[in-house]
PDB file of N, CA, C and O in Angstrom:
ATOM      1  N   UNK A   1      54.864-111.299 -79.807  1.00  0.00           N
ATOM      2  CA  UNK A   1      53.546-111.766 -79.443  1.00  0.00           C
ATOM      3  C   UNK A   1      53.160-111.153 -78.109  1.00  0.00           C
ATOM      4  O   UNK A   1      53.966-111.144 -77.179  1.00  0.00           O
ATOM      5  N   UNK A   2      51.829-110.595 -77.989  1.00  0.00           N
ATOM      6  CA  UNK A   2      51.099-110.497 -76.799  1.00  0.00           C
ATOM      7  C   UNK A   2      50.040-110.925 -76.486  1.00  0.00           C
ATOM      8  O   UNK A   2      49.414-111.644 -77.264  1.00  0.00           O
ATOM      9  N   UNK A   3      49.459-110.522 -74.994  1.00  0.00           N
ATOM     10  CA  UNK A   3      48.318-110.537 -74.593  1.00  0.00           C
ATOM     11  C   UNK A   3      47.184-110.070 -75.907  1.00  0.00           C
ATOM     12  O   UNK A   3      47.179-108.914 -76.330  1.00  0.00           O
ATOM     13  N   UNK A   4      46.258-111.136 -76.458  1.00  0.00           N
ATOM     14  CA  UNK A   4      45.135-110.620 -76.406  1.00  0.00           C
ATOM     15  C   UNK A   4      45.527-110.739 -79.039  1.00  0.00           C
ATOM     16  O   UNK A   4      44.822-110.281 -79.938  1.00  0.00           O
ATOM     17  N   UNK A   5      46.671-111.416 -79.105  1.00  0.00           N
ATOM     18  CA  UNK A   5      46.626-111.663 -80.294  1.00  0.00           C
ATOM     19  C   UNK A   5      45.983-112.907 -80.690  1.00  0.00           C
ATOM     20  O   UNK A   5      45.885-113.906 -79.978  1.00  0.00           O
ATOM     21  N   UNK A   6      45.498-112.754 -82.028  1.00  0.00           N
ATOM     22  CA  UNK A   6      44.831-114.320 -82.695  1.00  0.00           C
ATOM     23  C   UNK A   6      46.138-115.146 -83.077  1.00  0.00           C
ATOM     24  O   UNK A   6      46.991-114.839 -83.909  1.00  0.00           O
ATOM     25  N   UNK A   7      46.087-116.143 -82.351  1.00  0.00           N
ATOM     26  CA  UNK A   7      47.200-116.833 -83.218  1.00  0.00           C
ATOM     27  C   UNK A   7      46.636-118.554 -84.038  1.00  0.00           C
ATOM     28  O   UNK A   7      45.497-119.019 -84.062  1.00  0.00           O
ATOM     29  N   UNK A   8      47.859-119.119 -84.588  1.00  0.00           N
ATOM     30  CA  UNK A   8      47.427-120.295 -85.208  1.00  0.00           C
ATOM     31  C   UNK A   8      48.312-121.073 -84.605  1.00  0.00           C
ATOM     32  O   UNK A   8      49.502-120.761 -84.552  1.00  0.00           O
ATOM     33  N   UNK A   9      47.722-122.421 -83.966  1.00  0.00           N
ATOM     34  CA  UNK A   9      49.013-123.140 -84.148  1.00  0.00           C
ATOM     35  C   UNK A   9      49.657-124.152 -85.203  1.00  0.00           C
ATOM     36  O   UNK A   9      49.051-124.862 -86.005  1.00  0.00           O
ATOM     37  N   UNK A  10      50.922-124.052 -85.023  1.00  0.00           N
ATOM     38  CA  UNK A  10      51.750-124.643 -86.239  1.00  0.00           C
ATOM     39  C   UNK A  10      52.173-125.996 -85.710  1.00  0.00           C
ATOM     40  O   UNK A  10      52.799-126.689 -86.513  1.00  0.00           O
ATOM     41  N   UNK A  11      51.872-126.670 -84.104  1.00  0.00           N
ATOM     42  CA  UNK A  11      52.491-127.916 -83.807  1.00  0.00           C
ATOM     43  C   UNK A  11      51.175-128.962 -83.608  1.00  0.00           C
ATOM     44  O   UNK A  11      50.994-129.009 -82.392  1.00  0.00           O
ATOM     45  N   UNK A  12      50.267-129.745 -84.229  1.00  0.00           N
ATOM     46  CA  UNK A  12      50.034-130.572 -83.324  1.00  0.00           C
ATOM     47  C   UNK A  12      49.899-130.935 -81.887  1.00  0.00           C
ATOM     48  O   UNK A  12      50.899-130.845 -81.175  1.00  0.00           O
ATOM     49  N   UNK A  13      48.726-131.352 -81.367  1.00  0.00           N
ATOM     50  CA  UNK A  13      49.353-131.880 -79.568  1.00  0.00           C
ATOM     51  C   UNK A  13      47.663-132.649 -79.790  1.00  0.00           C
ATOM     52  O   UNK A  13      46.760-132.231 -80.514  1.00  0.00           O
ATOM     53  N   UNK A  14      47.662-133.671 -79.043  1.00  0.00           N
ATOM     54  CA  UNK A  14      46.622-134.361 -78.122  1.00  0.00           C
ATOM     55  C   UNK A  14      45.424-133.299 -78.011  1.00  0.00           C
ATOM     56  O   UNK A  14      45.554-132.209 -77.453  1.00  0.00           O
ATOM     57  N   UNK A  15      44.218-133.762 -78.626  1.00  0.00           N
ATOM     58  CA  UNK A  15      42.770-132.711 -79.177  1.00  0.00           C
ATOM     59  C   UNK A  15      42.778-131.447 -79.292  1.00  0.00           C
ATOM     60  O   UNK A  15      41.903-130.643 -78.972  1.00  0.00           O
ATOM     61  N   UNK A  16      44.358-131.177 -80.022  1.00  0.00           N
ATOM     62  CA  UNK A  16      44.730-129.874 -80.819  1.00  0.00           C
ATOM     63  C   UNK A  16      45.185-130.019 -81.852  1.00  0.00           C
ATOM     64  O   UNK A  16      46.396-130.220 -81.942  1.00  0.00           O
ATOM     65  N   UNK A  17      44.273-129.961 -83.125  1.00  0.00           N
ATOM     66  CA  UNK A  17      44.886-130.268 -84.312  1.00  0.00           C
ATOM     67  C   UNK A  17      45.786-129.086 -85.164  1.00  0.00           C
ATOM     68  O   UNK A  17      45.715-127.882 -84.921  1.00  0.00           O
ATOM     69  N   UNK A  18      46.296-129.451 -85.787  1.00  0.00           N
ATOM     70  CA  UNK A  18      47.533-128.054 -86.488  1.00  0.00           C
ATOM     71  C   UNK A  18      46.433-127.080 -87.087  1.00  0.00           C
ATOM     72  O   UNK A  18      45.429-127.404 -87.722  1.00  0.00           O
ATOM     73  N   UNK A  19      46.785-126.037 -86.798  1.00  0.00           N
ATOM     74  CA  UNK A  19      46.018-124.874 -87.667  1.00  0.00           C
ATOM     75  C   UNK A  19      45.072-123.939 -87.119  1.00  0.00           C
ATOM     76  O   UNK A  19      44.523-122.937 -87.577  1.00  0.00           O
ATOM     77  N   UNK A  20      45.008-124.889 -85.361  1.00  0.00           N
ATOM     78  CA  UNK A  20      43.408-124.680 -84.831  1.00  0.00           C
ATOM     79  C   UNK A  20      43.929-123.070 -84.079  1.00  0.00           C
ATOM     80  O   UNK A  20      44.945-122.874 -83.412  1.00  0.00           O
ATOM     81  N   UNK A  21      42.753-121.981 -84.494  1.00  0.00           N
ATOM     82  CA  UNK A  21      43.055-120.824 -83.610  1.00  0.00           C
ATOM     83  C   UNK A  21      42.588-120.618 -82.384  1.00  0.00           C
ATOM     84  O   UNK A  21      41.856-121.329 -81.696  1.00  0.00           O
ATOM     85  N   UNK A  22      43.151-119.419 -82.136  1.00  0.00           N
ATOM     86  CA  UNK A  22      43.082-119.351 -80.589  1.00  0.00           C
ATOM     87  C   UNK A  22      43.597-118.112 -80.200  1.00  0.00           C
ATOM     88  O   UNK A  22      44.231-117.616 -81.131  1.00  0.00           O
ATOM     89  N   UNK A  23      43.575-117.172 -78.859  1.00  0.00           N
ATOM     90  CA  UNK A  23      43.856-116.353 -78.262  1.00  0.00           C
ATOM     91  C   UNK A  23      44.922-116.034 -76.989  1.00  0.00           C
ATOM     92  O   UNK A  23      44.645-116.432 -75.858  1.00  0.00           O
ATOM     93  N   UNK A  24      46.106-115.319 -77.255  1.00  0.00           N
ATOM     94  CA  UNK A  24      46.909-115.284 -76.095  1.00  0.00           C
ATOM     95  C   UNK A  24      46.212-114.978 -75.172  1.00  0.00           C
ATOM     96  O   UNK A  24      45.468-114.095 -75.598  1.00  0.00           O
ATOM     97  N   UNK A  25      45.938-115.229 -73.863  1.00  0.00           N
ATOM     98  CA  UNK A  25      45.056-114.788 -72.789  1.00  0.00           C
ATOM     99  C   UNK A  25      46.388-114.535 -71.277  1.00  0.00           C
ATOM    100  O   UNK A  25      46.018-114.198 -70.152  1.00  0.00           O
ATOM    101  N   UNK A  26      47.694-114.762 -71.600  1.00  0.00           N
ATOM    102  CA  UNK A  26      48.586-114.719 -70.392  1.00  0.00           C
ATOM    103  C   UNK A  26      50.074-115.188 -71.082  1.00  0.00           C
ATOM    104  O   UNK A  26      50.075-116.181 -71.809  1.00  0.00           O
ATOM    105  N   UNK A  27      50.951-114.672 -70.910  1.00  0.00           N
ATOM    106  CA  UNK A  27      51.998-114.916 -70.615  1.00  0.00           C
ATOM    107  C   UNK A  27      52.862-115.453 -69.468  1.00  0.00           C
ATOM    108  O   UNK A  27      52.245-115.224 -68.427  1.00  0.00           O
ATOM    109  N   UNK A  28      53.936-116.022 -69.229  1.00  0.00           N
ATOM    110  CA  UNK A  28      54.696-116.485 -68.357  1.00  0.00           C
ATOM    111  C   UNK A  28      55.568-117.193 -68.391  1.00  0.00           C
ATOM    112  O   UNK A  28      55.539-117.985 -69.332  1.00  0.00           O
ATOM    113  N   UNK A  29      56.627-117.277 -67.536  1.00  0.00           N
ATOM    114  CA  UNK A  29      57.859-118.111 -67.835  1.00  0.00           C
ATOM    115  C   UNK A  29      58.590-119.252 -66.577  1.00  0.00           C
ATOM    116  O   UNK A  29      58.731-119.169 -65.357  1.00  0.00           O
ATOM    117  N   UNK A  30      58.807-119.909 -67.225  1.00  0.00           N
ATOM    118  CA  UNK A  30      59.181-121.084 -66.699  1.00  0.00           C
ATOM    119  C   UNK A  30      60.677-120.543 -65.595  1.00  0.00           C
ATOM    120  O   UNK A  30      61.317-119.529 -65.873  1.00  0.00           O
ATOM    121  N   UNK A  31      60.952-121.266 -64.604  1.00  0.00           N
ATOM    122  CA  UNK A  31      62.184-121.571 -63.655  1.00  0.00           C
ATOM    123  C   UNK A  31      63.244-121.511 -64.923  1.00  0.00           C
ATOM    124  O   UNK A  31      64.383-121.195 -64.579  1.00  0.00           O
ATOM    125  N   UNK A  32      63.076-121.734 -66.167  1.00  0.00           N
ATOM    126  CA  UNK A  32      64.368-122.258 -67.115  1.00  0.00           C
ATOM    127  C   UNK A  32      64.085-120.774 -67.533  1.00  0.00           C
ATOM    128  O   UNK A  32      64.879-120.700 -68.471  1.00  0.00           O
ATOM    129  N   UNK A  33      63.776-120.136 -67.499  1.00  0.00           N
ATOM    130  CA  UNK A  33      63.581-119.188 -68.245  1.00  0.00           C
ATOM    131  C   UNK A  33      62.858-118.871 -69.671  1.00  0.00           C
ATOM    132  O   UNK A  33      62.738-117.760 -70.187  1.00  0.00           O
ATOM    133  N   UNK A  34      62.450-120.008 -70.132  1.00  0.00           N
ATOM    134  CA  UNK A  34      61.300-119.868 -71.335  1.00  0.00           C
ATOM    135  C   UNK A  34      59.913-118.875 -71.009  1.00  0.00           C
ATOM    136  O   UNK A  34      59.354-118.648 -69.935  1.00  0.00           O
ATOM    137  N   UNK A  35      59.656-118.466 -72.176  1.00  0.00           N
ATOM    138  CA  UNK A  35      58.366-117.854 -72.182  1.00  0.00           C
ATOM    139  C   UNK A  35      57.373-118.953 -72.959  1.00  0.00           C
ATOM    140  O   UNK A  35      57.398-119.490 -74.066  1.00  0.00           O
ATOM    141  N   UNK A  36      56.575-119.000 -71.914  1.00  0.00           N
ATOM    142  CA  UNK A  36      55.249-119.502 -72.942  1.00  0.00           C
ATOM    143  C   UNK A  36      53.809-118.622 -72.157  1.00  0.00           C
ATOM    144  O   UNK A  36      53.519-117.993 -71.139  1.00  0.00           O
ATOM    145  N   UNK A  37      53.063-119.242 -73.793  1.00  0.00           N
ATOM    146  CA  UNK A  37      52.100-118.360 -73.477  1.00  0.00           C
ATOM    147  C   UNK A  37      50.493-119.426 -73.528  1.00  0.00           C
ATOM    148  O   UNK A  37      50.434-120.448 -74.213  1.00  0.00           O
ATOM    149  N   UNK A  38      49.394-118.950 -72.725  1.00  0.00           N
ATOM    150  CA  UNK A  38      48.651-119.619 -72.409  1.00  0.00           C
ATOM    151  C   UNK A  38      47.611-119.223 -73.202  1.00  0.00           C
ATOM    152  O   UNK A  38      47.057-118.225 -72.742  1.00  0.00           O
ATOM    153  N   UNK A  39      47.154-119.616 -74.187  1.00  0.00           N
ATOM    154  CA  UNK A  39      46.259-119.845 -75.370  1.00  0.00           C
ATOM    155  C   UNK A  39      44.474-120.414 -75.017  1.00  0.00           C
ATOM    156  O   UNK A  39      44.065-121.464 -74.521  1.00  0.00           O
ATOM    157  N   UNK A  40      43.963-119.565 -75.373  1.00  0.00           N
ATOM    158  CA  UNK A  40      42.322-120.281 -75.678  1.00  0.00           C
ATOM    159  C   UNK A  40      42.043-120.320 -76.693  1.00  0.00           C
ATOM    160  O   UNK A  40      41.976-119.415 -77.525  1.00  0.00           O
ATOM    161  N   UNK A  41      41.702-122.099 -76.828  1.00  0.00           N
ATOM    162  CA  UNK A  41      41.261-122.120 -78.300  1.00  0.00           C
ATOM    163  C   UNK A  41      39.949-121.889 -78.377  1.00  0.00           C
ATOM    164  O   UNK A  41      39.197-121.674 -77.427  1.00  0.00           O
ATOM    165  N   UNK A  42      39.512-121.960 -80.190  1.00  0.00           N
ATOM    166  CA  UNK A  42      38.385-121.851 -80.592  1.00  0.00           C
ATOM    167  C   UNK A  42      37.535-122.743 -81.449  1.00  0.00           C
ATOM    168  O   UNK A  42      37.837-122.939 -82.626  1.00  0.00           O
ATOM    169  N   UNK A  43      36.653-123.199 -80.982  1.00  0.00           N
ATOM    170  CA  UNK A  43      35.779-124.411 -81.564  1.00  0.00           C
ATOM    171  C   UNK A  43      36.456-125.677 -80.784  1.00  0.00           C
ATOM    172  O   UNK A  43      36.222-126.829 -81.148  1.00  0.00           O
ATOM    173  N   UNK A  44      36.909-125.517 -80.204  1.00  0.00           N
ATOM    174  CA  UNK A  44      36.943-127.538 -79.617  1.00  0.00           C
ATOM    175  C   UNK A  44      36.039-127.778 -78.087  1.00  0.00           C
ATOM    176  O   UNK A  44      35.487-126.946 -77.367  1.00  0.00           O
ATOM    177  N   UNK A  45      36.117-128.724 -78.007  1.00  0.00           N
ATOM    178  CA  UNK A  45      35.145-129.569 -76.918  1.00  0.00           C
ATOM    179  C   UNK A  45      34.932-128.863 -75.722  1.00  0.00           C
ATOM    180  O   UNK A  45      33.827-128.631 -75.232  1.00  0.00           O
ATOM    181  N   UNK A  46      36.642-128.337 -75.008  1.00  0.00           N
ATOM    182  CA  UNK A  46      36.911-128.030 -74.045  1.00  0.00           C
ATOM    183  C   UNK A  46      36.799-126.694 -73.768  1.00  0.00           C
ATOM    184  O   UNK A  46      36.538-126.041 -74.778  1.00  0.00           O
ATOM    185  N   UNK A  47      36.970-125.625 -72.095  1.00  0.00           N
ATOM    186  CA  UNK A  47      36.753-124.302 -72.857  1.00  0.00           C
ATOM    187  C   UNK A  47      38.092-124.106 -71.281  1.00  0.00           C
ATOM    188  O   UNK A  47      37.830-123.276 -70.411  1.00  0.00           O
ATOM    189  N   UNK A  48      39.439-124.999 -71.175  1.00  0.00           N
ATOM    190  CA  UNK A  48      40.345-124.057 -70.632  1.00  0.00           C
ATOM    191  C   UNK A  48      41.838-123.570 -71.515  1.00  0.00           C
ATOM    192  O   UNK A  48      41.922-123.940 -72.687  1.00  0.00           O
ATOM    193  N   UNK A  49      42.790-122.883 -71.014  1.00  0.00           N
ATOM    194  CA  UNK A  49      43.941-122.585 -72.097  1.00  0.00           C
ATOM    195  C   UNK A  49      44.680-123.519 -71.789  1.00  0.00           C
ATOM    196  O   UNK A  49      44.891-123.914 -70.643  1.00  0.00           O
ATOM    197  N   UNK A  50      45.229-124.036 -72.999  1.00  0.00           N
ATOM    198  CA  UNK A  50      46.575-124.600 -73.023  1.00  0.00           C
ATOM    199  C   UNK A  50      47.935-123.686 -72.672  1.00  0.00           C
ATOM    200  O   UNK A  50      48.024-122.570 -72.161  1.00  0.00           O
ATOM    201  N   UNK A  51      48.915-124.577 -73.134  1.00  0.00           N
ATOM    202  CA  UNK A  51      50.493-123.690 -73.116  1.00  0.00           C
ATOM    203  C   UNK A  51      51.148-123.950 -74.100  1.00  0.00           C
ATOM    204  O   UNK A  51      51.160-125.115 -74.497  1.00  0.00           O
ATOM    205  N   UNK A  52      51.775-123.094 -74.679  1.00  0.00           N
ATOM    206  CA  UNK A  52      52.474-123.514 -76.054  1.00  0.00           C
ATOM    207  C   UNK A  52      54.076-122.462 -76.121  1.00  0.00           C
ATOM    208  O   UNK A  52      54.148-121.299 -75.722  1.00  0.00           O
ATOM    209  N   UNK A  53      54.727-122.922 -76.469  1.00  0.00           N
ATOM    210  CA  UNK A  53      56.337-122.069 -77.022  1.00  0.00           C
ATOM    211  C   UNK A  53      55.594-121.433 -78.033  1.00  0.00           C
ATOM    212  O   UNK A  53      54.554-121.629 -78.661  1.00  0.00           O
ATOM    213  N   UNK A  54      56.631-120.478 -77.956  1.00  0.00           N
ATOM    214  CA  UNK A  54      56.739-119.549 -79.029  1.00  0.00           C
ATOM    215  C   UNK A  54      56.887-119.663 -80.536  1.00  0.00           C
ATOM    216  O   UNK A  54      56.442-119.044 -81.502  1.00  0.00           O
ATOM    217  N   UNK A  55      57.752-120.778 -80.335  1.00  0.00           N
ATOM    218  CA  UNK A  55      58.138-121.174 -81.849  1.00  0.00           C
ATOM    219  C   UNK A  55      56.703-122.181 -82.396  1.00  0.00           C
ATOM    220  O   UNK A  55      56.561-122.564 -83.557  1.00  0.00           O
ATOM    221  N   UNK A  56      55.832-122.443 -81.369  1.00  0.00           N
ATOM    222  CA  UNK A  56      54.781-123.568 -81.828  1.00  0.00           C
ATOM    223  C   UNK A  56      53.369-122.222 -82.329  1.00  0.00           C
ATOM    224  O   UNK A  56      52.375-122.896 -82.598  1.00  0.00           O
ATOM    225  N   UNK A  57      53.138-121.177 -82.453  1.00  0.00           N
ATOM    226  CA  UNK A  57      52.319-120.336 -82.841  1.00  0.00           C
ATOM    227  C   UNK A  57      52.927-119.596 -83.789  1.00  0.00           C
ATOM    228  O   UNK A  57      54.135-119.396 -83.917  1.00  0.00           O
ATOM    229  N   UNK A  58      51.862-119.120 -84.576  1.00  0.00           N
ATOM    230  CA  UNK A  58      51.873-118.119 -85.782  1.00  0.00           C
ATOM    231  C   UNK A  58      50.717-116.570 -85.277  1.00  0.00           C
ATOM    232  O   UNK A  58      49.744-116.523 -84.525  1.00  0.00           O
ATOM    233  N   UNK A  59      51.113-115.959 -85.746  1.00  0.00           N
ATOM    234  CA  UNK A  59      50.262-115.072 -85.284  1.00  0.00           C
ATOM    235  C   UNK A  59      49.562-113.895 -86.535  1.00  0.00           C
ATOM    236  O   UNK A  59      50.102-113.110 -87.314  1.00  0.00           O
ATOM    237  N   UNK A  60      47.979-114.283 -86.225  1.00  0.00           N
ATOM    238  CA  UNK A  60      47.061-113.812 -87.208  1.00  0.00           C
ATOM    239  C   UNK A  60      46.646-112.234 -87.361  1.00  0.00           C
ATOM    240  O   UNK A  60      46.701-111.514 -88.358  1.00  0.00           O
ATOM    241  N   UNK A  61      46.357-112.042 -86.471  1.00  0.00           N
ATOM    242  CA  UNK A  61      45.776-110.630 -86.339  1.00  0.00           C
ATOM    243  C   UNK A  61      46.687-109.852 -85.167  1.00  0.00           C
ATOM    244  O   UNK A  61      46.610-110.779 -84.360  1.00  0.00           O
ATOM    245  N   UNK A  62      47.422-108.937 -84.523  1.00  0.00           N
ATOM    246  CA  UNK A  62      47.584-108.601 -83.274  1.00  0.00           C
ATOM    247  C   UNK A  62      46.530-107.998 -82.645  1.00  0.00           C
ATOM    248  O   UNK A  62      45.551-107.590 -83.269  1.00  0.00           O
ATOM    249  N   UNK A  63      46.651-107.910 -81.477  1.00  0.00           N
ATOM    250  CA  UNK A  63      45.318-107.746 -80.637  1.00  0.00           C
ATOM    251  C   UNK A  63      45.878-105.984 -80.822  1.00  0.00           C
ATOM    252  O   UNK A  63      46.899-105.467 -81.276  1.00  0.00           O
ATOM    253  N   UNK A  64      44.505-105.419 -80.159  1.00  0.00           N
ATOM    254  CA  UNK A  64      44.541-103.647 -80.198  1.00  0.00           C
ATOM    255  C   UNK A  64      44.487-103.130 -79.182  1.00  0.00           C
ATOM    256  O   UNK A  64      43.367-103.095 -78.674  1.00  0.00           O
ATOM    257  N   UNK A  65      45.655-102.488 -78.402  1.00  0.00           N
ATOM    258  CA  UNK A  65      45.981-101.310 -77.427  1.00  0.00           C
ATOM    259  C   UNK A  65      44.534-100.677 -77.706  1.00  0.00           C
ATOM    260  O   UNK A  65      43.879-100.203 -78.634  1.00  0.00           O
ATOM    261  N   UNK A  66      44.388-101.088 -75.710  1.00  0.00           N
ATOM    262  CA  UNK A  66      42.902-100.144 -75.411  1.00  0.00           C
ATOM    263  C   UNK A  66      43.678 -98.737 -74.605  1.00  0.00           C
ATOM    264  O   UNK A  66      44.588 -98.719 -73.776  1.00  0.00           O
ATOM    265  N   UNK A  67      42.784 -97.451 -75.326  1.00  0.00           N
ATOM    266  CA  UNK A  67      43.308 -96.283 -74.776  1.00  0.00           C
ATOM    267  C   UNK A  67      42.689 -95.902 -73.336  1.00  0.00           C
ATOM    268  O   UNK A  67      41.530 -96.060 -72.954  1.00  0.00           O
ATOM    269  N   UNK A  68      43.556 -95.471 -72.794  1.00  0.00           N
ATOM    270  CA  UNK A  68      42.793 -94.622 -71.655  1.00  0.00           C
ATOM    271  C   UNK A  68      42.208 -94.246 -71.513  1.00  0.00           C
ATOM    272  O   UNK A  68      42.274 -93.643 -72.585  1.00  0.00           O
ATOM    273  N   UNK A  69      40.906 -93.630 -70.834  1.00  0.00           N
ATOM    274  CA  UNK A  69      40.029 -92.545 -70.982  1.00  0.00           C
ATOM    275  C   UNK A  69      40.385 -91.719 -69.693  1.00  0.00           C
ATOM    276  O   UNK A  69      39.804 -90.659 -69.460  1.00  0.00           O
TER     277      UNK A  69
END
């Protein structure tokens, strides 16, 4: 997974229902060493990113390497 893929999520959470998509917008990792990644969803109320594990996303489309000019 990277910056800038559609993903789905597969877990439930508090005014995130299962399924709802969304966009990697950042990566980062915890003191424990986990990676999570910071997600904007699409269509709900709110408009900042959550955080989710890895294992809690599916991933729809990958995002597309912009070339240099």
């Amino acid at each position: 997974m990277k910056i800038g893929d559609l993903i789905k999520i597969r877990r439930p959470s508090i005014g995130v229902p299962k399924n709802t998509i969304g966009m990697i917008m950042d990566i980062a990792f915890a003191d424990s060493g986990l990676r999570y990644f910071n997600i904007q969803m699409f269509g709900l109320a709110w408009n900042h990113p959550r955080r989710y594990l890895g294992r809690d996303l599916e991933v729809i489309s990958e995002g597309q390497k912009q070339k240099r000019k």
